[in-house]
MARDRENBA-96100 format. One record per residue (C-alpha): residue in one letter; x, y, z. Coordinates in steps of 0.02 Angstrom, whole numbers, plus 50000, padded with zeros to 5 digits. Layout:
<site res="A" X="X" Y="Y" Z="Z"/>
...
# end
This chain:
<site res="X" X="49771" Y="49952" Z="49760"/>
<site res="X" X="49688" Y="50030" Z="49890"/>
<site res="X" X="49543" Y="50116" Z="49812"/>
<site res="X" X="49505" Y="49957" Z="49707"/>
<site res="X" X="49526" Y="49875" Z="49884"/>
<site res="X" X="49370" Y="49972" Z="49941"/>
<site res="X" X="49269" Y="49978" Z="49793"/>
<site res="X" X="49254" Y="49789" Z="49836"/>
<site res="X" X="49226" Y="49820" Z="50021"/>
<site res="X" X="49095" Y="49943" Z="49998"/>
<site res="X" X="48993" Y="49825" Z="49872"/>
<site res="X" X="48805" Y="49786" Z="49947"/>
<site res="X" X="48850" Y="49591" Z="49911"/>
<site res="X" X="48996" Y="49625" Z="50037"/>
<site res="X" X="48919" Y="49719" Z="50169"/>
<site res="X" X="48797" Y="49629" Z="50309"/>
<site res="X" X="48698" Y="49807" Z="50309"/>
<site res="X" X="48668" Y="49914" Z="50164"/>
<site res="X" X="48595" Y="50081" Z="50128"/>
<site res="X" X="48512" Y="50155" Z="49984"/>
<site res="X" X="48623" Y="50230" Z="49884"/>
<site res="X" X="48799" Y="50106" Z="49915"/>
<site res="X" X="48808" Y="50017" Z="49766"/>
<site res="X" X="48822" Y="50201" Z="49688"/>
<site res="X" X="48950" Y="50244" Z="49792"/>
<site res="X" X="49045" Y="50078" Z="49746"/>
<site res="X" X="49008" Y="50132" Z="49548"/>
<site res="X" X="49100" Y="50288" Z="49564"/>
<site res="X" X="49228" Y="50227" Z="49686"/>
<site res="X" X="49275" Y="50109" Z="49530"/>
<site res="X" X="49266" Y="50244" Z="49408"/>
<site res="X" X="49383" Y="50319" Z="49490"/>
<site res="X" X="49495" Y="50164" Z="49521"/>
<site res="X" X="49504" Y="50143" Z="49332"/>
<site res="X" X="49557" Y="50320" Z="49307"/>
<site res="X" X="49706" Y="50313" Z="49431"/>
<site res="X" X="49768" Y="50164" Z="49379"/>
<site res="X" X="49767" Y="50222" Z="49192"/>
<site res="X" X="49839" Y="50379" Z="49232"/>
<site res="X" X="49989" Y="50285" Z="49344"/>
<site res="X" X="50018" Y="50178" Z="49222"/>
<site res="X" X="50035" Y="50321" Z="49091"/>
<site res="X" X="50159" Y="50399" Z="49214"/>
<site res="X" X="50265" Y="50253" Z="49244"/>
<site res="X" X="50267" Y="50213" Z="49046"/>
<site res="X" X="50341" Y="50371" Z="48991"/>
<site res="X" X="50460" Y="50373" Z="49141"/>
<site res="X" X="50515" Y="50211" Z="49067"/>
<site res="X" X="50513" Y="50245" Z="48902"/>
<site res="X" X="50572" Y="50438" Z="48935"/>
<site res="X" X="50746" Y="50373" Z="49027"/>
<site res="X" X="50793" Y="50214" Z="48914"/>
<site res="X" X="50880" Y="50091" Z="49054"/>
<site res="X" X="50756" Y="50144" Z="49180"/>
<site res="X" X="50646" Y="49984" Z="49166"/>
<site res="X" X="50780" Y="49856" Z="49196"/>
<site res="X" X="50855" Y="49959" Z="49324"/>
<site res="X" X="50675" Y="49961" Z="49436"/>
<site res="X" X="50680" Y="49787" Z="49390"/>
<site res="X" X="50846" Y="49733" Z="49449"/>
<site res="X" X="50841" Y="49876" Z="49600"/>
<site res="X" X="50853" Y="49793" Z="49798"/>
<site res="X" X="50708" Y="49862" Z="49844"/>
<site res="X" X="50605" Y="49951" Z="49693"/>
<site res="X" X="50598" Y="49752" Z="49628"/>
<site res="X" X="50479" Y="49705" Z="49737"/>
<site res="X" X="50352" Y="49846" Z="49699"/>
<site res="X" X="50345" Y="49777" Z="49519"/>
<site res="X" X="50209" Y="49663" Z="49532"/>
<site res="X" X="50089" Y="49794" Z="49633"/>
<site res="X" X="50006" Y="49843" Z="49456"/>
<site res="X" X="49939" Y="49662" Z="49474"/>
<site res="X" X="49869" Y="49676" Z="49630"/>
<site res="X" X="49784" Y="49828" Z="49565"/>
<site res="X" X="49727" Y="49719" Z="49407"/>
<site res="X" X="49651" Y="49597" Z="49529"/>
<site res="X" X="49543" Y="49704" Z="49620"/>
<site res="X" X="49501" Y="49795" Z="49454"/>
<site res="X" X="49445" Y="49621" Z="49390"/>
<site res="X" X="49346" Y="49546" Z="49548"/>
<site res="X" X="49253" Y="49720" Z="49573"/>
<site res="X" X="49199" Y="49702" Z="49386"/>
<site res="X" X="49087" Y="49524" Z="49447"/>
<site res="X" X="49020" Y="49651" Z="49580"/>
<site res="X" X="48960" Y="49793" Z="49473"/>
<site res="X" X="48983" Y="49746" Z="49299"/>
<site res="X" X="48905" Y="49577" Z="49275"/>
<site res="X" X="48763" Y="49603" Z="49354"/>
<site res="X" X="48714" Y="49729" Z="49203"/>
<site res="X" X="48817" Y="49691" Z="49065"/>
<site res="X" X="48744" Y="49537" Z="49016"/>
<site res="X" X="48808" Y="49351" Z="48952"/>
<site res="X" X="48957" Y="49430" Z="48855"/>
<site res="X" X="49058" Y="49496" Z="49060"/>
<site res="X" X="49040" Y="49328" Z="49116"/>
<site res="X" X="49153" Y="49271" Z="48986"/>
<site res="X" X="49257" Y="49411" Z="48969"/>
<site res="X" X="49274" Y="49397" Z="49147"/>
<site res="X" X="49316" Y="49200" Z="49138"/>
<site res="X" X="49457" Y="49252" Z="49016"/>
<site res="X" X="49507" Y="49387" Z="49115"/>
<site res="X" X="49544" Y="49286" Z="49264"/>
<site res="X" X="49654" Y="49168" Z="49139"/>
<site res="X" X="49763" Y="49306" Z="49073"/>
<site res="X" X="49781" Y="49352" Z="49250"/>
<site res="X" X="49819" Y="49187" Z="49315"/>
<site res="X" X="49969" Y="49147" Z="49186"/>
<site res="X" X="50048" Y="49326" Z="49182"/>
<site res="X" X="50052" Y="49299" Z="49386"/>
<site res="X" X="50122" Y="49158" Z="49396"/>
<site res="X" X="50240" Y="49202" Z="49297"/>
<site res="X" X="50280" Y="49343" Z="49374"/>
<site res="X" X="50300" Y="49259" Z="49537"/>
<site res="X" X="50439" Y="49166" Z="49485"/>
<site res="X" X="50510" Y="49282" Z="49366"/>
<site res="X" X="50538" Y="49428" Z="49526"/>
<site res="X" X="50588" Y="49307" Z="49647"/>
<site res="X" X="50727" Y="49233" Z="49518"/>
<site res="X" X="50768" Y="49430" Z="49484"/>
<site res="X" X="50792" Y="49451" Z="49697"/>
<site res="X" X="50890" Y="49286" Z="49698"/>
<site res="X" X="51012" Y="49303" Z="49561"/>
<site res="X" X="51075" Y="49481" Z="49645"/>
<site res="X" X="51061" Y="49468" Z="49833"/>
<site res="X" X="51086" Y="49619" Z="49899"/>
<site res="X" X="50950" Y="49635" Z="50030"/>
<site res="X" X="51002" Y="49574" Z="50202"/>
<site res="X" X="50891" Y="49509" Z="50337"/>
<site res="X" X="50899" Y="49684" Z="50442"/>
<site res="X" X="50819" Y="49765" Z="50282"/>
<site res="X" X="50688" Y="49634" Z="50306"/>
<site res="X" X="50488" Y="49691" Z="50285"/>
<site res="X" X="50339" Y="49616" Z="50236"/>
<site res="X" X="50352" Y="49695" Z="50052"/>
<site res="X" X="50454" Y="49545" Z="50025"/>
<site res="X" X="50311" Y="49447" Z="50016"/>
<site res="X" X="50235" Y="49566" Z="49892"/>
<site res="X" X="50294" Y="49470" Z="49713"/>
<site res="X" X="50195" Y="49335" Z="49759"/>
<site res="X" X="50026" Y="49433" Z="49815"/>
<site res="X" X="49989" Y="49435" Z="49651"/>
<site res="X" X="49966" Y="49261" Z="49600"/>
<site res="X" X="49893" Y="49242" Z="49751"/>
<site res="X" X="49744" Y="49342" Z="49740"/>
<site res="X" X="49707" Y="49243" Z="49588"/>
<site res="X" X="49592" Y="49139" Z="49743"/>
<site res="X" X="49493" Y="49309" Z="49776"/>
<site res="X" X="49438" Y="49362" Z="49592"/>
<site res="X" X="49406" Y="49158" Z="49601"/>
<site res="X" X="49286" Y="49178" Z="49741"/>
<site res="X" X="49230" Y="49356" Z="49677"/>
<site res="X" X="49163" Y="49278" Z="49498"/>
<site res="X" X="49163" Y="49071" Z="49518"/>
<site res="X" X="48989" Y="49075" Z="49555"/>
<site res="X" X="48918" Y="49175" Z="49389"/>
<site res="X" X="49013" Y="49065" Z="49297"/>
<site res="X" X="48947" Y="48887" Z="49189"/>
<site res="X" X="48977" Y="48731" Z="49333"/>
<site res="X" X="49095" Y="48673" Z="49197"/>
<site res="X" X="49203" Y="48842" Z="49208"/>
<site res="X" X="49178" Y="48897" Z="49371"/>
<site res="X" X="49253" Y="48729" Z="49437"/>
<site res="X" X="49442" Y="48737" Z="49345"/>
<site res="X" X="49451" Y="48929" Z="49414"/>
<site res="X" X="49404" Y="48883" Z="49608"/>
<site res="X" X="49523" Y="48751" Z="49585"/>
<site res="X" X="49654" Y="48845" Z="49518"/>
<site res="X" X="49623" Y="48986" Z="49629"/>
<site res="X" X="49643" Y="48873" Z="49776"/>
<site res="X" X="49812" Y="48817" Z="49715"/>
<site res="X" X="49858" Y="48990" Z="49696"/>
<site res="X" X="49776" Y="49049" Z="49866"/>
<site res="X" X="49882" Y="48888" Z="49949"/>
<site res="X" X="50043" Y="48932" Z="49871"/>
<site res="X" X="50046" Y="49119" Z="49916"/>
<site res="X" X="49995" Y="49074" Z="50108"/>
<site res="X" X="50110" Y="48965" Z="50112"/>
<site res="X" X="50260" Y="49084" Z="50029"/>
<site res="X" X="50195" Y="49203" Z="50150"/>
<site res="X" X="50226" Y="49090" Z="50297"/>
<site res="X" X="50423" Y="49072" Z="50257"/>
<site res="X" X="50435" Y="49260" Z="50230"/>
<site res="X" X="50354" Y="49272" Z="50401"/>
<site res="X" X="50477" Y="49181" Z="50477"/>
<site res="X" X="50613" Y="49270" Z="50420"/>
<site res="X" X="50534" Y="49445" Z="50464"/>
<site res="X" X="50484" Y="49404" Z="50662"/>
<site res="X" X="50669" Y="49339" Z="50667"/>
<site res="X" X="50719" Y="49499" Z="50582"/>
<site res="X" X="50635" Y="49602" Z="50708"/>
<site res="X" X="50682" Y="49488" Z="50884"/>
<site res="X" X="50841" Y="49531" Z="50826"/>
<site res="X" X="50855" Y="49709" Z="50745"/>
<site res="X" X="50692" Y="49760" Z="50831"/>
<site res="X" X="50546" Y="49851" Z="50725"/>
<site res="X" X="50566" Y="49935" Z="50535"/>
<site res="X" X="50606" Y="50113" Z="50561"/>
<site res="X" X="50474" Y="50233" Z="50602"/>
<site res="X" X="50469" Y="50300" Z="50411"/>
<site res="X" X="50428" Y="50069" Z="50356"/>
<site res="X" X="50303" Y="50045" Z="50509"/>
<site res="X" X="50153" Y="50057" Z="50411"/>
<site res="X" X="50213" Y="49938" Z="50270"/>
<site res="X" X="50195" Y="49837" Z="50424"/>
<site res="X" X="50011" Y="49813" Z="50377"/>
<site res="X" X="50065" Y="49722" Z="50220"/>
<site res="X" X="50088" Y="49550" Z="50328"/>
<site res="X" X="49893" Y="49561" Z="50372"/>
<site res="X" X="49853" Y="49533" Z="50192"/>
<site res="X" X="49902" Y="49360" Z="50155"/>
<site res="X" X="49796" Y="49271" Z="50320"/>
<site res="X" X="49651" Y="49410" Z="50285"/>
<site res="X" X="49632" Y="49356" Z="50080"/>
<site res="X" X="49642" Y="49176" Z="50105"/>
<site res="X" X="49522" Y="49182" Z="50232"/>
<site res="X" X="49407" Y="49270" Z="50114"/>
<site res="X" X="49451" Y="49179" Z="49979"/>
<site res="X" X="49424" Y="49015" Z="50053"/>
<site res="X" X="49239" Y="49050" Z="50097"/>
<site res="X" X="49215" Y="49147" Z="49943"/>
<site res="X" X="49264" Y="48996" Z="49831"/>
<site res="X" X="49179" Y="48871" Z="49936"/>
<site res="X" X="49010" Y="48965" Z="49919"/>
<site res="X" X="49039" Y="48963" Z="49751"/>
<site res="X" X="49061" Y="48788" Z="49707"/>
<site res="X" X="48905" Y="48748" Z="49587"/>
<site res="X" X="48761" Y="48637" Z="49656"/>
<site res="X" X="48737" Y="48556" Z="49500"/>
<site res="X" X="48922" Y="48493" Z="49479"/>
<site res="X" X="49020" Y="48324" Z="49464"/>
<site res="X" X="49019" Y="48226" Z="49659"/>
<site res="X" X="49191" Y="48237" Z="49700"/>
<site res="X" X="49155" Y="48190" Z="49862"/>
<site res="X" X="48983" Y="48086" Z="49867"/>
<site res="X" X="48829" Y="48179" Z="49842"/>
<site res="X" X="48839" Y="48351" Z="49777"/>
<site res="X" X="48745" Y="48427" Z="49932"/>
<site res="X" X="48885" Y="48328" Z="50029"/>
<site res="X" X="49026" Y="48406" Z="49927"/>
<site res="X" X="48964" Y="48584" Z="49945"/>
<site res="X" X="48939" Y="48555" Z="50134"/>
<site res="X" X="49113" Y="48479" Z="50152"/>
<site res="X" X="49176" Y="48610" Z="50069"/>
<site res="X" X="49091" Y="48763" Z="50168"/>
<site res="X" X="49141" Y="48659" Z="50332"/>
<site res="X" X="49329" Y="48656" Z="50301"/>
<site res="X" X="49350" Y="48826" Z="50218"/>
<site res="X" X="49247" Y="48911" Z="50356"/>
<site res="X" X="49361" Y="48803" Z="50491"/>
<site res="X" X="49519" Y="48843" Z="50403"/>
<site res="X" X="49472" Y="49041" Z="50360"/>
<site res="X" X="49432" Y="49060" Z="50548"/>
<site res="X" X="49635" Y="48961" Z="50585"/>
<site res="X" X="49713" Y="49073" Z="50469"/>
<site res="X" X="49610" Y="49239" Z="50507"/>
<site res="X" X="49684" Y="49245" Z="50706"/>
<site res="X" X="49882" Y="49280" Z="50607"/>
<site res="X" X="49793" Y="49421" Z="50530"/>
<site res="X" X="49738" Y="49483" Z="50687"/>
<site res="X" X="49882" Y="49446" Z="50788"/>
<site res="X" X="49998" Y="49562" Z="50642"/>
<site res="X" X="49859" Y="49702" Z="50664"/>
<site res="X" X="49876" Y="49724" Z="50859"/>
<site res="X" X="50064" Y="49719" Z="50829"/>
<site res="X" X="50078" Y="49834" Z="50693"/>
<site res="X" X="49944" Y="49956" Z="50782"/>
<site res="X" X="50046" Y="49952" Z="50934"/>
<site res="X" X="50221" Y="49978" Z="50817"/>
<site res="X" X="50140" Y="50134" Z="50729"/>
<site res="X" X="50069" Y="50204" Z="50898"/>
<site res="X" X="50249" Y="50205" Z="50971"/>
<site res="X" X="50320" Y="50291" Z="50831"/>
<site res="X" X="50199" Y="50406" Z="50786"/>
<site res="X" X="50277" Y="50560" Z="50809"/>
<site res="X" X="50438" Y="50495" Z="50712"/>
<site res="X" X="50302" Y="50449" Z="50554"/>
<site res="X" X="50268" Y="50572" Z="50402"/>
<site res="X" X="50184" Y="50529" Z="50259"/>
<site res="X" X="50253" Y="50400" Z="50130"/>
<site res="X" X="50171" Y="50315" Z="49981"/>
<site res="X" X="50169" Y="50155" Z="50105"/>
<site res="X" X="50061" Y="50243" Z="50199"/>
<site res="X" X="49917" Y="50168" Z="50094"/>
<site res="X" X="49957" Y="50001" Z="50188"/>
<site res="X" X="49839" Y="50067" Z="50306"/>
<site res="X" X="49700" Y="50048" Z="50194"/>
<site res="X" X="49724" Y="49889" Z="50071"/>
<site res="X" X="49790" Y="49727" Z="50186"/>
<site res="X" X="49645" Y="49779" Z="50291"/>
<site res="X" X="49536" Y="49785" Z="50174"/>
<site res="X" X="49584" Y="49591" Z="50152"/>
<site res="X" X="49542" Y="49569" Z="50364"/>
<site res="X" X="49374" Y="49662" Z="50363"/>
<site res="X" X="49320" Y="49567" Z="50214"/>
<site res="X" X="49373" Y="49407" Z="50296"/>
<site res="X" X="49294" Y="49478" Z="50457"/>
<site res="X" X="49108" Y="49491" Z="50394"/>
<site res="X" X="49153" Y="49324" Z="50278"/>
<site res="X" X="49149" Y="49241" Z="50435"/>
<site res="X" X="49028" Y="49337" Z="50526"/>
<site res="X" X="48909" Y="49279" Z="50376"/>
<site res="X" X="48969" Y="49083" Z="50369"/>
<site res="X" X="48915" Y="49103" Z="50593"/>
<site res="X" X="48770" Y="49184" Z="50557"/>
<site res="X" X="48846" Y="49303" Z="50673"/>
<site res="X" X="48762" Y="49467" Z="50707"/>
<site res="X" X="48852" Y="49538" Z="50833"/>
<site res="X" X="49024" Y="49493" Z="50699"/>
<site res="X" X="48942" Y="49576" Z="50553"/>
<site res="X" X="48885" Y="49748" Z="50679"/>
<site res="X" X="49080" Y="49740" Z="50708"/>
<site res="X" X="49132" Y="49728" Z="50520"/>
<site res="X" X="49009" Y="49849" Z="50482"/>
<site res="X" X="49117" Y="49973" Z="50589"/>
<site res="X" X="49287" Y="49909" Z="50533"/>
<site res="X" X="49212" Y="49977" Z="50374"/>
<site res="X" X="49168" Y="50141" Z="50426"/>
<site res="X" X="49331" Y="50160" Z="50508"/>
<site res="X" X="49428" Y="50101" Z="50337"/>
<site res="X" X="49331" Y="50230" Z="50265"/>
<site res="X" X="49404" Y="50371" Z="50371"/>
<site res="X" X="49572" Y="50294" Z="50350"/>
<site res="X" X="49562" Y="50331" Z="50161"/>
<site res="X" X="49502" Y="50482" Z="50160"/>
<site res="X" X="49639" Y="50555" Z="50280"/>
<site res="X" X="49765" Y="50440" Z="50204"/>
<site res="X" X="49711" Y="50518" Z="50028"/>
<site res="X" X="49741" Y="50698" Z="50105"/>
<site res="X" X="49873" Y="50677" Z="50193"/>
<site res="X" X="49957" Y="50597" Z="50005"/>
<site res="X" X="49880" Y="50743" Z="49929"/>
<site res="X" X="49954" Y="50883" Z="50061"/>
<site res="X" X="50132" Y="50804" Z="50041"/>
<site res="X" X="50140" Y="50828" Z="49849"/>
<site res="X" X="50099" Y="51008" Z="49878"/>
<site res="X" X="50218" Y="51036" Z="50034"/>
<site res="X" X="50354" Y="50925" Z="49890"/>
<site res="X" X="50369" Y="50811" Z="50018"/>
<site res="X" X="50360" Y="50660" Z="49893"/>
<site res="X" X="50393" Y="50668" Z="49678"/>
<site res="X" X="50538" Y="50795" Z="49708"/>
<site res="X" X="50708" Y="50787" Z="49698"/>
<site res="X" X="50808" Y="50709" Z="49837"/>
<site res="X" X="50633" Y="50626" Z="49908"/>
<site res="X" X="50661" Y="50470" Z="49830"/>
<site res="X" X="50583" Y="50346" Z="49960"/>
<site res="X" X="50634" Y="50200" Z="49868"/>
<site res="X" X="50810" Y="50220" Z="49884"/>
<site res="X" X="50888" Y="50051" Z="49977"/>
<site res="X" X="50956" Y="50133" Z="50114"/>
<site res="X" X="51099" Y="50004" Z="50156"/>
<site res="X" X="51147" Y="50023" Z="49963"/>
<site res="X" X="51147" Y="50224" Z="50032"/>
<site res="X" X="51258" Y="50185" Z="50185"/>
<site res="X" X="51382" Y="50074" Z="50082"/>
<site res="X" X="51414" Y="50251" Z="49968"/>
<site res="X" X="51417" Y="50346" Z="50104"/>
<site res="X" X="51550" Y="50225" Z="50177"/>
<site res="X" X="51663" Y="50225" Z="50021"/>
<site res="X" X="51661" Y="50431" Z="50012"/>
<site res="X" X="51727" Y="50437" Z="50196"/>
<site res="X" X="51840" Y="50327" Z="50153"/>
<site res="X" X="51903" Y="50376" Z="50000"/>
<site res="X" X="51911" Y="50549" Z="50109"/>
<site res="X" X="52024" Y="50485" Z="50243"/>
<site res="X" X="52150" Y="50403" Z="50108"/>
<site res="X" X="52166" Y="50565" Z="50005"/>
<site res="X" X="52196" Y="50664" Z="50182"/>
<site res="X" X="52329" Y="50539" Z="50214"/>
<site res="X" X="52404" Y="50553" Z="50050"/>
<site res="X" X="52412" Y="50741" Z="50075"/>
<site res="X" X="52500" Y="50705" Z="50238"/>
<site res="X" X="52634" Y="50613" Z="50173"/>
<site res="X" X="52673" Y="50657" Z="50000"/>
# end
């Protein structure tokens, strides 16, 4: 997720200043997104089919559940990076793979976004002190359906691109909105309980995603809404300026709850940071912030900021440093074992942990008194 996160980031149609030599940079970063997620899904396949019972178990699991639908949000990224570097060179044939593509992706999403949610519902076990923003993640996927809308609308026939920056927008508005109740629930979860334990703080990062990528996605699919298209709204000039009005409006509403769960998180990892070792959730660092700098020079451009775009420009750079240390520190913990090894299982629900922990004492105490008294 987080290298195809930056292979869209670094693309020269993204950035407000470009160097010789970026879009290669962007080319390999993709190469080597495909590879991992090939190889990681390779991995997780023969776990699955190496254990039989495995699969429903992550499935039904408190807190595994919700990391099922992260190979979609790697698919999207994989998909909108492909209108970046792909189309461009590959000729007529990518647009409409890329139109089906988006499709495929759309139904198995949504689908997916109900199916996981009606999974989490039909076993509660999760209580609202276990409460982070990964909760939100089931529904990320269908809702980045509006950013590989906004990534490849444009290239698309007016009579194509139209239905997918429509249905991205239905998708975009349903995930905010999702978002918005799980939000709720997690700043009441921490006025009460206080923040997720050093070891969760940088999952923390996951609530900047939703604001960041419908901010993006918003401008993204109203610059790509075809000149030469049915009026919806009077004049087609009118339409397309209607269009860029409200979405740059609305982008800039959403984007300050992005920015507002960046300070706090910042602030949350800062105060624990001794307490924090590496964990695979340590690449929340890197992808919902790859969402608000995206969003941050989307605006910048839609202002015709300068001073904006010199200041995504170095949200970049520092993103950059982020995954590189991020990808040695991930790197360093698999040879100190302190992740994939036995006993380092990082998924494990730890209130499902305290509940066994809580029957063994107490199965203890009632074979001591048995003992007692014979």
């Amino acid at each position: 997720m987080a290298t195809g996160g930056m292979t869209l980031l670094l693309s020269p149609e993204t950035q407000p200043h470009t160097f010789p030599g970026l879009e290669i940079i962007g080319k390999v970063l993709y190469i080597w997104d495909l590879f991992l997620f090939t190889a990681v899904t390779l991995c997780i396949t023969y776990r699955f089919l190496r254990f039989p019972g495995t699969f429903v178990g992550s499935l039904t699991h408190p807190t595994e559940s919700l990391l099922a639908a992260t190979p979609l949000l790697s698919l999207a990224s994989i998909i909108a990076a492909i209108a970046r570097y792909g189309i461009p060179t590959g000729g007529a044939w990518l647009i409409v793979a890329y139109r089906i593509l988006f499709w495929i992706y759309y139904v198995v999403s949504s689908i997916a976004a109900v199916g996981l949610y009606f999974l989490l519902f039909t076993s509660p076990a999760l209580k609202l002190s276990d409460m982070t923003p990964a909760w939100d993640l089931p529904i990320f996927p269908f809702m980045l359906s509006g950013t590989i809308a906004s990534a490849g609308a444009a290239l698309q026939p007016p009579v194509q691109g139209v239905p997918m920056i429509v249905a991205g927008l239905t998708a975009q508005g349903l995930g905010m909105m999702i978002s918005i109740l799980m939000y709720a629930n997690y700043i009441h979860r921490m006025i009460e309980y206080g923040f997720p334990s050093p070891h969760s703080r940088a999952g923390m990062f996951i609530a900047v995603g939703p604001p960041s990528f419908t901010s993006l996605a918003l401008i993204g699919m109203a610059n790509d809404f075809p000149e030469a298209c049915r009026a919806y709204f009077g004049a087609t000039d009118t339409t397309v300026q209607i269009l860029k009005v409200m979405a740059t409006t609305s982008a800039l509403f959403i984007y300050s709850l992005s920015a507002w769960f960046f300070c706090v998180t910042v602030l949350a990892c800062l105060a624990a940071r001794q307490q924090m070792h590496f964990r695979m959730n340590w690449w929340a660092f890197v992808f919902p912030n790859v969402g608000f700098t995206i969003a941050t020079i989307s605006i910048g451009k839609m202002f015709q900021s300068t001073a904006v775009g010199w200041v995504g420009s170095a949200m970049t750079i520092l993103l950059v440093v982020t995954y590189l240390v991020v990808g040695f520190q991930h790197a360093r913990a698999v040879v100190r074992k302190d992740i994939l090894w036995e006993g380092k299982d990082e998924n494990t629900y730890w209130g499902e942990r305290n509940r066994k922990s809580e029957k063994l004492i107490q199965r203890a105490v009632e074979a001591e008194a048995l003992n007692a008294h014979p």
